[in-house]
N, C-alpha and C positions, 0 to 999 in steps of 0.2 A: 524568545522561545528557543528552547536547545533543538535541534533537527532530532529524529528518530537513525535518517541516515542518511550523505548525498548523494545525490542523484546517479543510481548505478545504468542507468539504461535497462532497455530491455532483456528479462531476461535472456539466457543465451536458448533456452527450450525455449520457448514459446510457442504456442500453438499458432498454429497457420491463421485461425480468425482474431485472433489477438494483433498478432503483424499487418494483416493487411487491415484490419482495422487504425490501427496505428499508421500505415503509411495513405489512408487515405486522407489524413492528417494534412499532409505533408507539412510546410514550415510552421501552418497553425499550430502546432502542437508542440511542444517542448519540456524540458524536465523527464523524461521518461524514466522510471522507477519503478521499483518493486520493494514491496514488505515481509516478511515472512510472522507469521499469528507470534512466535517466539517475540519477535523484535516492541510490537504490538504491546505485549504482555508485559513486556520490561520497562517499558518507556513508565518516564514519571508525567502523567496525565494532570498533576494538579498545581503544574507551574500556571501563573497565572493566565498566559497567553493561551495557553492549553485549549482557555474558555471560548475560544471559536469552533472549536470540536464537536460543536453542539452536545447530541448526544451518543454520537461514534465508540465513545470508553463504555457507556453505559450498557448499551444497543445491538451496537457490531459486535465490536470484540467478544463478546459471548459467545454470537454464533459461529463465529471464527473458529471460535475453539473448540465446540462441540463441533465442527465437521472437520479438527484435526486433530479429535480423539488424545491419544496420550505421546502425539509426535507432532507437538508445534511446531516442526519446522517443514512438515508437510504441505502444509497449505500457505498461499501468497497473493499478497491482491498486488493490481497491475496497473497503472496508473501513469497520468501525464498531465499535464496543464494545457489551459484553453491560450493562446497566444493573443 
C-alpha cells in the first residue's frame, strides 16, 4: 500500500487539547501525523490494500469535505498510533 504521506508530526498550530492529549501519550504513542481533506481526496483508495480502510473513503471522507466547503485544505485530522 502507497502511504498517503510520512509521518509529519504534530502539526506546528495545534491546539492546546490536541498536545497535551498527545503528550499524555507519552512513549505509548508514536507516528504522529496529520491529513489535510485535499490529501484525503487525492489518494487512490482502490489499491487493494486500501481494503482495510473499512469504510473511511466511503463515510468519512464525505464529511470531511462538507465541513471544508470549497477549501480542502482547511480541514485536517490528527492522528497517532497506539504503541
Amino acid at each position: 500500500m502507497v502511504p498517503i504521506a510520512a509521518p509529519r508530526g504534530l502539526p506546528p498550530d495545534v491546539c492546546l487539547e490536541i498536545q497535551e492529549e498527545s503528550d499524555s501519550w507519552d512513549l505509548d504513542g508514536y507516528a504522529h501525523s496529520y491529513l489535510l481533506v485535499s490529501e484525503l481526496v487525492a489518494y487512490n483508495w482502490d489499491q487493494p490494500a486500501a481494503r482495510f480502510a473499512n469504510d473511511f473513503p466511503e463515510n468519512v471522507i464525505p464529511k470531511l469535505k462538507a465541513l471544508a466547503g470549497d477549501d480542502l485544505t482547511s480541514v485536517r485530522i490528527v492522528f497517532w498510533f497506539d504503541n
